[in-house]
Each structure stands twice: as C-alpha cells, then as structure tokens.
N, C-alpha and C positions, 0 to 999 in steps of 0.2 A: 810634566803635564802633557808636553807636546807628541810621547811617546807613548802615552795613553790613548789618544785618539786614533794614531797610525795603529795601535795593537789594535783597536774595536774595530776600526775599518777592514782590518784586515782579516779579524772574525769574520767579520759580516760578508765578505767577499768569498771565504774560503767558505762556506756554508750553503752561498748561493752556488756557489762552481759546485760542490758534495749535489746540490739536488737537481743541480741541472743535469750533472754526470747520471742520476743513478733515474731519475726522468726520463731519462733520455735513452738510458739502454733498455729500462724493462718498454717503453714505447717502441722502440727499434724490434726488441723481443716481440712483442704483442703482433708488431705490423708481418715478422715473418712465418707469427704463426698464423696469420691468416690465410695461407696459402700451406701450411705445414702441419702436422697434427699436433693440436694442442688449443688451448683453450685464450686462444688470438684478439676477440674483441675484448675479453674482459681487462688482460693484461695493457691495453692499448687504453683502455679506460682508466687503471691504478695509473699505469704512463703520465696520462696528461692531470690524472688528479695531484702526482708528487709535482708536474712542474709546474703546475696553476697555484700553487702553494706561495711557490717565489715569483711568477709570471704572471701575475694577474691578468693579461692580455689575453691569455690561453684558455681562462676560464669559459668563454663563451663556445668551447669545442668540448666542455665536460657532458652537459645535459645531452647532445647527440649522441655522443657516445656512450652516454648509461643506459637510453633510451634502445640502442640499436641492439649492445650488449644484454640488457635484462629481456627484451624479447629473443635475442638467442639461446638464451639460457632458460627463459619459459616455453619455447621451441622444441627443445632438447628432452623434455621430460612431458610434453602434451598428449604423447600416445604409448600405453605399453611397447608396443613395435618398434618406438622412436627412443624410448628409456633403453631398452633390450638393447638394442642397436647401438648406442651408447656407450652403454657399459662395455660391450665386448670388444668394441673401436677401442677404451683404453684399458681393456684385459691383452689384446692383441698388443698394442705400444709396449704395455711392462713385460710380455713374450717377448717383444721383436728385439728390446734393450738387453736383454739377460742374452740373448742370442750373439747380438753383437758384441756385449760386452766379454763375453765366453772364446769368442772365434769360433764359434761354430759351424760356421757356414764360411768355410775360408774364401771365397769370392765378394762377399759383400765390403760394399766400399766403406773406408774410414772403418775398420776394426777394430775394436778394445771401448773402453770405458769411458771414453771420452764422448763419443757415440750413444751406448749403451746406457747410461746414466741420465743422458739429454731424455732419450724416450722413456726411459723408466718415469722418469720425473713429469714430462708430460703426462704419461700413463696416470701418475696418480693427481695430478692436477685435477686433470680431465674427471676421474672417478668423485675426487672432492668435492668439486665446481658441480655435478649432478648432485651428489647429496644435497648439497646448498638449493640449489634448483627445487629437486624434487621438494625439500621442506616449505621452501619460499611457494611454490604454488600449490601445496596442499594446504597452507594458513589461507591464502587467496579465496580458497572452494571452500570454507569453514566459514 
C-alpha cells in the first residue's frame, strides 16, 4: 500500500518536472526570438501557457502576454506592405537555412544543418503564424 503512494507521488513529481522542462525551453525559445528572427512573442506566450498549467502563480503573466502577442500578429498582417514584407522576411530565413545548411557560403558562422534547420523552421513558423494572422483578422473585418 505504502508503495502505491510513493509510485503516484512520484508520477506526479515526474510530470510537474516534464512541464516545467518543456515550459521552460520553448519560454527560453520564445524570449531569444525576440531579438532573433522568428515568431518570439507568440512562443513566450505557448511558454508560460505549458507552465501556468502546473504553476498557477504564472497564470497572471498569460493575458499580457496573449494580449501583446495577438496585437503583434494583428500587426503583421495590418498593411499589404507589412504582409508582403513578412512574407519575404520568412522566404529569406527558409533561403538563408538551405544556404547554411548546404555550406554554401563557406565563411558564414556555425555551418551545416544544425543552423540551417533552426532558420528553415523559423522561416516556416514565421509563414504559418501570418496565415493564422491573416485569417484571424479577416473574420475580425467580416
């Protein structure tokens, strides 16, 4: 009986540590794209939504953060010139990653796919995150 309890505890411990971990990096992620190309606030946003999950404390930094996120992503898609601009921002990233990942430019730092992969994958992020966008505020104007 007594080994039952220590098993569930010890679920329940190993489950909180799973979302703190995975909270915690796409957060980490999110905050370094805010300075990097990629789609930074939304991810800093899913961040604190997995660890307000098990953190209840955290929950009071969610509605900031959705709030600051869903106007950058209404932002992003407010002007033809700003969509346009958008798009090409991650046509250029899934460029810049196929490059890196290629060697083709044998000077650029951190070479291969390790690289290459990170901006591909922003690149499509980034294109994703505007579709979403774009749909979300054309139901808005409807």
């Amino acid at each position: 009986m007594r080994h039952d309890v220590h098993t569930v505890a010890a679920g329940r411990h190993l489950k909180r540590a799973t979302i703190a971990v995975i909270g915690g990096v796409v957060l980490l992620v999110g905050v370094a794209l805010l300075v990097l190309p990629g789609p930074g606030l939304l991810l800093v946003l899913a961040g604190l939504l997995i660890l307000a999950s098990e953190f209840p404390a955290l929950e009071r930094y969610v509605d900031p953060a959705r709030d600051r996120a869903l106007k950058a992503a209404e932002d992003s898609v407010s002007s033809p010139v700003r969509l346009a601009g958008s798009i090409l921002c991650g046509l250029a990233l899934i460029a810049a990653g196929i490059l890196w990942g290629l060697r083709v430019v044998p000077w650029l730092p951190l070479p291969g796919w390790s690289t290459g992969s990170s901006l591909i994958l922003s690149g499509i992020l980034l294109l994703a995150l505007l579709g979403w966008s774009h749909r979300k505020v054309a139901a808005r104007r409807r």
